[in-house]
Backbone as a printed PyTorch tensor [residue, N CA C, xyz], in Angstrom:
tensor([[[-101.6600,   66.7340, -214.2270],
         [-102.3000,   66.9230, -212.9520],
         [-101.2900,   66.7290, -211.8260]],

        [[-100.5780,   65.4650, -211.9220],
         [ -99.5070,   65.2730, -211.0640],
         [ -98.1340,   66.7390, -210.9370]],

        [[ -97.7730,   67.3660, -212.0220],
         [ -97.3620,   68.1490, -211.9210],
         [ -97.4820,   69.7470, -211.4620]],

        [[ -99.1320,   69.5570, -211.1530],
         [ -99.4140,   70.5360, -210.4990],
         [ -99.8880,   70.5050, -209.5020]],

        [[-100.3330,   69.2490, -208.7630],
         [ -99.9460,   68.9950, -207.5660],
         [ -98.6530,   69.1170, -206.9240]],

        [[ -97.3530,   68.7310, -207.4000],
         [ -95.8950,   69.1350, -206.9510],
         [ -95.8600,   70.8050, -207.0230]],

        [[ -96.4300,   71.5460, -208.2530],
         [ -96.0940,   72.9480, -207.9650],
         [ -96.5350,   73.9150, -206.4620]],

        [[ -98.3200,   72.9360, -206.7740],
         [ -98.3640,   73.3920, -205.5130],
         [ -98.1090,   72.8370, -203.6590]],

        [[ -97.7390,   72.0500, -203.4110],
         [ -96.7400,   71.5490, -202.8700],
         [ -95.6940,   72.4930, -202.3480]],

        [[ -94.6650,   72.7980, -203.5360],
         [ -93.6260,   73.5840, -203.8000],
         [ -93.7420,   74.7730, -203.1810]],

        [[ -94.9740,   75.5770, -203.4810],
         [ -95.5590,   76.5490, -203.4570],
         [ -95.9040,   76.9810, -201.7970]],

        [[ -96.6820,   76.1640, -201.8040],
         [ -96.7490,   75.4470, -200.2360],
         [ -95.5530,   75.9600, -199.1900]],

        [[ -94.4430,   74.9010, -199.4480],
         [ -93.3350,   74.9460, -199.2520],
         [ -92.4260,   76.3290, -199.0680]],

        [[ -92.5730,   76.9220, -200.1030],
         [ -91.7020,   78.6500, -199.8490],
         [ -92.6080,   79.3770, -199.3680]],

        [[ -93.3270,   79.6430, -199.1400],
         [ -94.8640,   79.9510, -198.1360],
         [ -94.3940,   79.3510, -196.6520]],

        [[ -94.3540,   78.4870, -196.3840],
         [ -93.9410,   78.2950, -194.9370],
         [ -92.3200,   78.6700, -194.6530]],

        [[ -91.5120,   78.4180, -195.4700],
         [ -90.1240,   78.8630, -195.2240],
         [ -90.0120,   80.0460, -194.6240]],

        [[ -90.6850,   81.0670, -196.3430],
         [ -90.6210,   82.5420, -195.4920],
         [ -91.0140,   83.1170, -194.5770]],

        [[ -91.6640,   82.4610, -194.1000],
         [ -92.8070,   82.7000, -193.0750],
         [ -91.9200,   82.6150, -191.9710]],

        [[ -91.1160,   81.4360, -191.5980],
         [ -90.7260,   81.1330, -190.4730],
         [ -89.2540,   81.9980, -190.3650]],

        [[ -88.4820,   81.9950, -192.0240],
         [ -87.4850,   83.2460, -191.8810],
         [ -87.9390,   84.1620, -191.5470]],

        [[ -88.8530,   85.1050, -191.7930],
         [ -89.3520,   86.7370, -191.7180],
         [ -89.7120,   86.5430, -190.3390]],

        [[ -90.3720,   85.2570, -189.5920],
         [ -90.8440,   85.6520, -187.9870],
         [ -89.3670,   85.6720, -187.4330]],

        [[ -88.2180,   84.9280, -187.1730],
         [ -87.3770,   84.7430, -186.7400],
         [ -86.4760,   86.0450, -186.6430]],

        [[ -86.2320,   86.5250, -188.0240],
         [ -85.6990,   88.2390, -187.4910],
         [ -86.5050,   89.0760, -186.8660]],

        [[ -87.6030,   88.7750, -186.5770],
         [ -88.2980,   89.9730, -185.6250],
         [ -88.9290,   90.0690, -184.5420]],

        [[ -87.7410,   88.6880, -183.7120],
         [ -88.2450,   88.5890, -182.1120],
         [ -87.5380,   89.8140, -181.3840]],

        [[ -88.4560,   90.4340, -180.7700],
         [ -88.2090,   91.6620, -180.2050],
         [ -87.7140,   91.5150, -178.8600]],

        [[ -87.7760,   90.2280, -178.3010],
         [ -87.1290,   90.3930, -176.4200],
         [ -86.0420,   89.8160, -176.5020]],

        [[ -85.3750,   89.2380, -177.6390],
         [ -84.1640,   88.4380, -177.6690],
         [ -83.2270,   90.0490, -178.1630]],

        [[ -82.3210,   90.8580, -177.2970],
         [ -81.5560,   91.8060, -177.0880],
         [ -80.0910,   91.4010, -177.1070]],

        [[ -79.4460,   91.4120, -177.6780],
         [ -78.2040,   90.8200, -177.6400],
         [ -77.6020,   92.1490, -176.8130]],

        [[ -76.7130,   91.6650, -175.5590],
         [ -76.2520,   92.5150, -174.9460],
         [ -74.3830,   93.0290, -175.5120]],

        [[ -74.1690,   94.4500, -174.8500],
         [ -72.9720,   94.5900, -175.8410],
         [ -71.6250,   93.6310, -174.9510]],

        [[ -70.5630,   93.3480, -175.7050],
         [ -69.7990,   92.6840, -174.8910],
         [ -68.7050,   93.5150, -173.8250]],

        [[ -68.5120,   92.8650, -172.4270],
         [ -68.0340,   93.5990, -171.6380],
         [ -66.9890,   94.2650, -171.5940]],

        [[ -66.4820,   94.8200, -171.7290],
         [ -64.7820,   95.1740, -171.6670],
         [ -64.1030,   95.6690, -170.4580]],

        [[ -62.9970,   95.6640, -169.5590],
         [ -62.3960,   96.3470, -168.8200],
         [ -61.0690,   96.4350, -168.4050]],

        [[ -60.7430,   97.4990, -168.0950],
         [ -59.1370,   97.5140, -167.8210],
         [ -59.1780,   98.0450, -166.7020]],

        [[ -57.7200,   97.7400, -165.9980],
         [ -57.6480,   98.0750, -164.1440],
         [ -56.3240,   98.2680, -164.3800]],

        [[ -55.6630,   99.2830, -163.7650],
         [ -53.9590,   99.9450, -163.6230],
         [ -54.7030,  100.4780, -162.4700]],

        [[ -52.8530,  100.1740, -161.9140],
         [ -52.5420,  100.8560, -160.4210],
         [ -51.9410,  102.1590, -160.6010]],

        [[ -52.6870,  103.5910, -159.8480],
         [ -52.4160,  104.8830, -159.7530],
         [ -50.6820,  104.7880, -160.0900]],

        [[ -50.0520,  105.2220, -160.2960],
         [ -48.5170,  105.6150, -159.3770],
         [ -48.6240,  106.2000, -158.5190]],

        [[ -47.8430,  105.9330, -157.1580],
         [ -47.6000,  106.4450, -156.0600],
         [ -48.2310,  105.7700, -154.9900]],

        [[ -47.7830,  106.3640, -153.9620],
         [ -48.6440,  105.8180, -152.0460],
         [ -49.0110,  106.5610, -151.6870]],

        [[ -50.3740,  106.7340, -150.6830],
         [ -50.6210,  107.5180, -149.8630],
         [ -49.9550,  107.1060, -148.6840]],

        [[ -49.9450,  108.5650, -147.7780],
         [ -48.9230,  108.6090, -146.5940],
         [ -49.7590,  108.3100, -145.4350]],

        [[ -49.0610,  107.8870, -144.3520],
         [ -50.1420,  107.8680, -142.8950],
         [ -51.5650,  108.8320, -143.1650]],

        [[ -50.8470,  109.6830, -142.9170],
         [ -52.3480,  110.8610, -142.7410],
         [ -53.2230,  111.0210, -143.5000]],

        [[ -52.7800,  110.2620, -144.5250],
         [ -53.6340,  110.2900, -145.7960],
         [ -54.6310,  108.3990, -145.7310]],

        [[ -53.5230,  107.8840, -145.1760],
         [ -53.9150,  106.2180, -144.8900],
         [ -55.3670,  106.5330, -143.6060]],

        [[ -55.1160,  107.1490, -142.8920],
         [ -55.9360,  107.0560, -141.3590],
         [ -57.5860,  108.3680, -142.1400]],

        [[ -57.4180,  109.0520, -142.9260],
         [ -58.5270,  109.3310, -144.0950],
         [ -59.4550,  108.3960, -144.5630]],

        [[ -58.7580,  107.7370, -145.1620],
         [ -58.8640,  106.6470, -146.1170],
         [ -59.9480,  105.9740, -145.0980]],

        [[ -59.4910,  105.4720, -144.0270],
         [ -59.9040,  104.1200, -143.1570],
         [ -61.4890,  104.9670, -142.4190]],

        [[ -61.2130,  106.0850, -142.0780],
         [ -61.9680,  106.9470, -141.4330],
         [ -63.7050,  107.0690, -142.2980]],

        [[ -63.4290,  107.4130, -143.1630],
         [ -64.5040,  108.1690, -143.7850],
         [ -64.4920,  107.5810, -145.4210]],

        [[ -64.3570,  106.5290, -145.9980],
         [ -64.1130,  106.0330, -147.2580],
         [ -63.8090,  107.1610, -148.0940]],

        [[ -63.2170,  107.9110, -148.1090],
         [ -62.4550,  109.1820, -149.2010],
         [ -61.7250,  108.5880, -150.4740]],

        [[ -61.7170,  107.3770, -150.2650],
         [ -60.6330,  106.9920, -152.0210],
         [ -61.5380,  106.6110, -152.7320]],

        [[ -62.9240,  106.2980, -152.4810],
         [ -63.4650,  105.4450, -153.4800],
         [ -64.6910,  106.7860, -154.6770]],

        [[ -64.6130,  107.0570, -155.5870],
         [ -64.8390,  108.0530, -156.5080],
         [ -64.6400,  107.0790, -157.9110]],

        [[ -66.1420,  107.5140, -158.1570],
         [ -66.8600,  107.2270, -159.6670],
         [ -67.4200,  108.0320, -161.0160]],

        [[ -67.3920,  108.2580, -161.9130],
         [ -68.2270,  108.5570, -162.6010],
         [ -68.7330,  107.2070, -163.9020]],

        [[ -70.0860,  107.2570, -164.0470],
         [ -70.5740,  106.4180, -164.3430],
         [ -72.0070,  107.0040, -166.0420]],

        [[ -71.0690,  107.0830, -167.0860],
         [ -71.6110,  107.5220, -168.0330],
         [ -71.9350,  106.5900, -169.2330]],

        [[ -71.5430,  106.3580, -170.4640],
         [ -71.2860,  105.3450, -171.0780],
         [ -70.3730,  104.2900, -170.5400]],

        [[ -69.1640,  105.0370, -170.2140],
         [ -67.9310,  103.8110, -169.2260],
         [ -68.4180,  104.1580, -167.7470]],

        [[ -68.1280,  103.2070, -167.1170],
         [ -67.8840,  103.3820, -165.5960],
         [ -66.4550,  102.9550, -165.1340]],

        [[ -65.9270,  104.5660, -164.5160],
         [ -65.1460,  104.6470, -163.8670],
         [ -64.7170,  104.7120, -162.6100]],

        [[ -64.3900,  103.7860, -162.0220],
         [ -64.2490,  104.1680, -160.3070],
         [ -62.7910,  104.2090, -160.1670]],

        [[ -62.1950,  104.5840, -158.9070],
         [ -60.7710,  104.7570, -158.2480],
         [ -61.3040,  104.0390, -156.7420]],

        [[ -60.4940,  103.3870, -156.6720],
         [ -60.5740,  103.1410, -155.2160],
         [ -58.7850,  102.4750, -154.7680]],

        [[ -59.0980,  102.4830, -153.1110],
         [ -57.9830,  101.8710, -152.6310],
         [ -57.5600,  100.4990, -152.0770]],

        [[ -56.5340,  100.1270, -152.2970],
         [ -55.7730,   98.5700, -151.3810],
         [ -54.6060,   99.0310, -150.7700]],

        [[ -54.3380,   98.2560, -149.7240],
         [ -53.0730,   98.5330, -149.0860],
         [ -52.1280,   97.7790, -149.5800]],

        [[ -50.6880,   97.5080, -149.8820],
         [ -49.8390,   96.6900, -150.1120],
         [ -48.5440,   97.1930, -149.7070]],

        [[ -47.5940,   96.5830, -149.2100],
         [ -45.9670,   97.3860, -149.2700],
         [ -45.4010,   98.0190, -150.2170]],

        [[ -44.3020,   98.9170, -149.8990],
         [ -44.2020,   99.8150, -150.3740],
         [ -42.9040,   99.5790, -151.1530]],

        [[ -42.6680,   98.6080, -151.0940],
         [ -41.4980,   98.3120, -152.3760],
         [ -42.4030,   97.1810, -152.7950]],

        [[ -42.0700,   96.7350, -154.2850],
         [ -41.9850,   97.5330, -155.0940],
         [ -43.4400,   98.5080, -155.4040]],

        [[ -43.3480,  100.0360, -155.8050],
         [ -44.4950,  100.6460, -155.9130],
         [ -45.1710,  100.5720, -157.0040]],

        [[ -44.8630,   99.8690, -158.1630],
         [ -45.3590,  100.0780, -159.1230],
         [ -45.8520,   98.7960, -160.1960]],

        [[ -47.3920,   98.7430, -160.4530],
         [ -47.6880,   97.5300, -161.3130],
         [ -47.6020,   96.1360, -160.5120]],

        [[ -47.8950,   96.1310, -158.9580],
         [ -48.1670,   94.8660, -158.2330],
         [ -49.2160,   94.1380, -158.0550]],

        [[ -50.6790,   95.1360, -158.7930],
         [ -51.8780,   94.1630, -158.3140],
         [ -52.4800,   94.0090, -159.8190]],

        [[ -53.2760,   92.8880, -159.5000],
         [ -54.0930,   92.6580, -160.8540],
         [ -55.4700,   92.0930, -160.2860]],

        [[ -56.4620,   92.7580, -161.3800],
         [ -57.6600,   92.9350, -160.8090],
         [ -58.3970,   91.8290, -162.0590]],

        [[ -59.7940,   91.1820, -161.2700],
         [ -60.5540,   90.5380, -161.9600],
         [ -61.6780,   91.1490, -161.6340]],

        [[ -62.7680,   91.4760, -163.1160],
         [ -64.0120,   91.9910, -162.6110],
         [ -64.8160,   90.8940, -163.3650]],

        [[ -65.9220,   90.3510, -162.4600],
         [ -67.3050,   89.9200, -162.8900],
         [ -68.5160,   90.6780, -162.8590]],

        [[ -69.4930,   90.7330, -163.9210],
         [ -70.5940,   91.2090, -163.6980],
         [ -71.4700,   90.5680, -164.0630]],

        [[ -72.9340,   90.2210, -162.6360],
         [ -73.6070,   89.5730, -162.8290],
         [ -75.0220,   89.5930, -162.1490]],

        [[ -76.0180,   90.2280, -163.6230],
         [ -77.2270,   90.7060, -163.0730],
         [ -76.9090,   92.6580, -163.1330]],

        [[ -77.0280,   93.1310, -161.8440],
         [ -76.8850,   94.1790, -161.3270],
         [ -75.8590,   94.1280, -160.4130]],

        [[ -74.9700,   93.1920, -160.3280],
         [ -73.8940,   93.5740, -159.2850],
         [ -72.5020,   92.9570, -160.3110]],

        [[ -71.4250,   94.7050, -159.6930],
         [ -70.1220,   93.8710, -160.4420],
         [ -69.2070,   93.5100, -159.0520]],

        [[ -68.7120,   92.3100, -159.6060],
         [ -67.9140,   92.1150, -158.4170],
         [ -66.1740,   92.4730, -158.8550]],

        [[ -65.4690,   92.9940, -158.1820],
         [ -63.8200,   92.9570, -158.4140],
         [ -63.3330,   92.0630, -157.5660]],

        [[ -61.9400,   91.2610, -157.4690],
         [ -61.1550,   91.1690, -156.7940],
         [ -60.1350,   91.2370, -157.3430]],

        [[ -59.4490,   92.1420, -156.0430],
         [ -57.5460,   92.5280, -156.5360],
         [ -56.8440,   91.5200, -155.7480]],

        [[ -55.8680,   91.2650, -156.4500],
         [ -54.6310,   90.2160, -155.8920],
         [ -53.0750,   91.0640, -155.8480]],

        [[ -52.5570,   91.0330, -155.0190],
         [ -51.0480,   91.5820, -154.3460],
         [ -50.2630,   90.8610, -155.6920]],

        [[ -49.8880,   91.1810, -156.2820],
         [ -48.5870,   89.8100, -156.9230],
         [ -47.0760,   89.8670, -156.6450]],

        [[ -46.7390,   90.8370, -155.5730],
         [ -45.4940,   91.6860, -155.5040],
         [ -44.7280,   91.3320, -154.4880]],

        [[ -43.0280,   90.7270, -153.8300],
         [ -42.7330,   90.2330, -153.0860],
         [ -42.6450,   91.2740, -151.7850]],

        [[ -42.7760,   91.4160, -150.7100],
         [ -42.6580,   92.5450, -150.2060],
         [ -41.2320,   92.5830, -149.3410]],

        [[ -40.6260,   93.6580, -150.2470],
         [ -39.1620,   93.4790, -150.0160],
         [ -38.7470,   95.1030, -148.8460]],

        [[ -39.2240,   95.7500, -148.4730],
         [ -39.3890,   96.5700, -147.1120],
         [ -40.4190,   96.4380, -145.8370]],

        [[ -40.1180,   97.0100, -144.7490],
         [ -40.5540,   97.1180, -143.8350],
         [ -42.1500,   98.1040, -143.4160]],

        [[ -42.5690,   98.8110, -145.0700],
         [ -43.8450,   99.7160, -144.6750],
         [ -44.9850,   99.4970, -145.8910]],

        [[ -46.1290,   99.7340, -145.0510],
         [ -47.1620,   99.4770, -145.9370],
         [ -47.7380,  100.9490, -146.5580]],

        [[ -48.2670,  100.5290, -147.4640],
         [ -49.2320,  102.3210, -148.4030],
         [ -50.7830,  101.7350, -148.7170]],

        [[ -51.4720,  102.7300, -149.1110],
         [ -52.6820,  102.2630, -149.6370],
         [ -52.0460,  102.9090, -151.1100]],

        [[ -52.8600,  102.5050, -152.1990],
         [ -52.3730,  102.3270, -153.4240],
         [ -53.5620,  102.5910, -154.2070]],

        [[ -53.8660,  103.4770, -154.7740],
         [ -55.0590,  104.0930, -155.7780],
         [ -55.4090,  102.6430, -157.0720]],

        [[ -56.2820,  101.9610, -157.2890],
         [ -56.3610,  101.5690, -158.1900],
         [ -57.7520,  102.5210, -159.0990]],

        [[ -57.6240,  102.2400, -160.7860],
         [ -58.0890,  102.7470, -161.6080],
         [ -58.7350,  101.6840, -162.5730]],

        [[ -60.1120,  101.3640, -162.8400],
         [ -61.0740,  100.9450, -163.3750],
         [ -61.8290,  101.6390, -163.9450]],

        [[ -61.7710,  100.8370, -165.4540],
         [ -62.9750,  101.1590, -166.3150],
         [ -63.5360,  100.0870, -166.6200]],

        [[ -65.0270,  100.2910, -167.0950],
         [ -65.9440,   98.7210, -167.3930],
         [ -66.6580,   99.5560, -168.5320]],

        [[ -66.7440,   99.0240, -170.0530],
         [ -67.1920,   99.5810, -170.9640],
         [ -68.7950,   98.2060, -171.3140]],

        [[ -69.7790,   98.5170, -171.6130],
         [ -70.5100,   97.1660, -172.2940],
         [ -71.5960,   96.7990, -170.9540]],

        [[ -71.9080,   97.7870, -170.0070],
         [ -72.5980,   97.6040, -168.6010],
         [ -74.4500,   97.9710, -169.8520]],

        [[ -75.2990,   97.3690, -169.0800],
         [ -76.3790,   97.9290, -169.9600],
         [ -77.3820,   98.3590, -168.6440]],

        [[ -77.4850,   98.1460, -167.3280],
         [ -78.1540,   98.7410, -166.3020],
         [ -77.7020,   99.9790, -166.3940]],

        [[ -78.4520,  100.6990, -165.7010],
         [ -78.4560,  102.2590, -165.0390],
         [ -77.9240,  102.4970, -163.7130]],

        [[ -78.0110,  101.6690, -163.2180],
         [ -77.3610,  101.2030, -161.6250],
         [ -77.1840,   99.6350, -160.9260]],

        [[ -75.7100,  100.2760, -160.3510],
         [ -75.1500,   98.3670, -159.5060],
         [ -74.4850,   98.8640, -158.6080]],

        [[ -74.7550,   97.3910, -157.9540],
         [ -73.7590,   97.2040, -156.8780],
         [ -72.4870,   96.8570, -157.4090]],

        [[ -71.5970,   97.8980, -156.5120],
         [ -69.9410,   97.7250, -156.9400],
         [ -69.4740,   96.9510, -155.3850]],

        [[ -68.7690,   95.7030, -155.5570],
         [ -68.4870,   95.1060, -154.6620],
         [ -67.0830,   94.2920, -154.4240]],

        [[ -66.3300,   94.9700, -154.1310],
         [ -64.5520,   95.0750, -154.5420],
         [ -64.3060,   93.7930, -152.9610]],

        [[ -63.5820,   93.4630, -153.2770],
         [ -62.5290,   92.1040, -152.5470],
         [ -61.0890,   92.3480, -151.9900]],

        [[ -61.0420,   92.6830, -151.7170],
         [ -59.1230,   92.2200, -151.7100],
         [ -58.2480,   91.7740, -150.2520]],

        [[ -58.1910,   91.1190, -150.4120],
         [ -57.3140,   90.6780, -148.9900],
         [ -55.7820,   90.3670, -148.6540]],

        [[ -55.7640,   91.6250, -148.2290],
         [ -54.7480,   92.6330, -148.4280],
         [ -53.3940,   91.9020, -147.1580]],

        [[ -52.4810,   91.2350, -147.0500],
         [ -51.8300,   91.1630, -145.9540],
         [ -51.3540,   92.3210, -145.0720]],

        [[ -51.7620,   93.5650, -145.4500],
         [ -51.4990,   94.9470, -144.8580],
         [ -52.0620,   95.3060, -144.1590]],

        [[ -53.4990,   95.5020, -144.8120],
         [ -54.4680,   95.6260, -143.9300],
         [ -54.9810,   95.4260, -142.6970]],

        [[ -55.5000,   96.5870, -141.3760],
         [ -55.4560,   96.5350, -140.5720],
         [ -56.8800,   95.4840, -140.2170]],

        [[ -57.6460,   95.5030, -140.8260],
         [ -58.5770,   94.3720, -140.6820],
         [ -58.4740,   93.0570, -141.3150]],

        [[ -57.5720,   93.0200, -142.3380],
         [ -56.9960,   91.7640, -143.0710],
         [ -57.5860,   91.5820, -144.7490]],

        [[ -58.8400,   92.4090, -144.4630],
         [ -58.9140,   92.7880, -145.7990],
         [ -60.0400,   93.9280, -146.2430]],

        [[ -60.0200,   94.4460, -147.3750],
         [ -60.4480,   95.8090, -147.3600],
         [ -61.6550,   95.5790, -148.6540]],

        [[ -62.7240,   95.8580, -147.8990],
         [ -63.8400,   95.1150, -148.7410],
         [ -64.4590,   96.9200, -149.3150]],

        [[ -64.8790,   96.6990, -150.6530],
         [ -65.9330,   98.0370, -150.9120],
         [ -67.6310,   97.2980, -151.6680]],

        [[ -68.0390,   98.0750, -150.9520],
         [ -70.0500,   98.1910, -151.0930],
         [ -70.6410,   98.9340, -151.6390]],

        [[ -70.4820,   99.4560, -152.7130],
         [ -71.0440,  100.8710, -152.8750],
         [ -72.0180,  100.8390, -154.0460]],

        [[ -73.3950,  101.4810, -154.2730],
         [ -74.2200,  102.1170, -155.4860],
         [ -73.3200,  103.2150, -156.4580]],

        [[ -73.2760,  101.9810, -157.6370],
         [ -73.0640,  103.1190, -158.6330],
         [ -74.2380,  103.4220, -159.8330]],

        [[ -74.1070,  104.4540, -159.5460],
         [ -75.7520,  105.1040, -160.5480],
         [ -75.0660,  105.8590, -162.3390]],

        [[ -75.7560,  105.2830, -163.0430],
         [ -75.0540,  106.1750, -164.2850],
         [ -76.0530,  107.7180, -164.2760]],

        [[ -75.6330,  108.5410, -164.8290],
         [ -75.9000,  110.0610, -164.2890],
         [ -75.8390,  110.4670, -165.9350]]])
């Protein structure tokens, strides 16, 4: 008798286990999101005055496409020696808004400033649309620093 009281017991026992394994794989709002990825390189090259007083005028550098990756281009000002591989960018994303900020890292060894194309991708976004909200404070810059605001929509 005692031994079939322990079976069922036992019995008992893998009856509630599975129970609580089989509910546990099939919570449906727990979404594991994918992990973020991104890389940022600076264009090669400067834009020139006439191309700088564009820029400032009518936001013309900043261009996205936003599919599986989101890609934007936008601009910073920095001097013009050295031209190549001076800024490094940090992106956060949080909620619906990504934030960037670029940092100068470059000694400025001439007398003229450029705006400077940077190039971003962000792979692992799971909204349909954000706020893109770029930083940089630029010692070039005619306002001191060159902030971007913009809706990016995936399409």
């Amino acid at each position: 008798m005692k031994a079939h009281a322990n079976f069922k017991g036992f019995l008992l026992f893998l009856l509630v286990v599975s129970f609580v394994v089989s509910c546990s794989n099939s919570n449906p709002t727990k979404v594991q999101e994918k992990q973020l990825e991104f890389s940022a390189q600076q264009v090669p090259g400067c834009f020139s005055d006439s191309s700088l007083a564009k820029v400032l005028s009518n936001d013309s550098c900043f261009d996205y496409t936003f599919r599986d990756t989101l890609k934007i281009d936008f601009c910073v000002s920095g001097n013009c020696c050295p031209d190549s591989q001076r800024f490094v960018s940090d992106v956060k994303v949080k909620s619906d808004t990504i934030f960037v900020s670029v940092t100068d890292t470059a000694r400025n060894l001439c007398y003229c400033k450029c705006k400077y194309k940077i190039h971003l991708e962000i792979n692992g976004l799971s909204e349909n649309q954000y706020l893109f909200y770029c930083d940089y404070p630029g010692r070039y810059d005619f306002q001191d620093s060159l902030r971007y605001r913009e809706i990016v929509k995936k399409y």
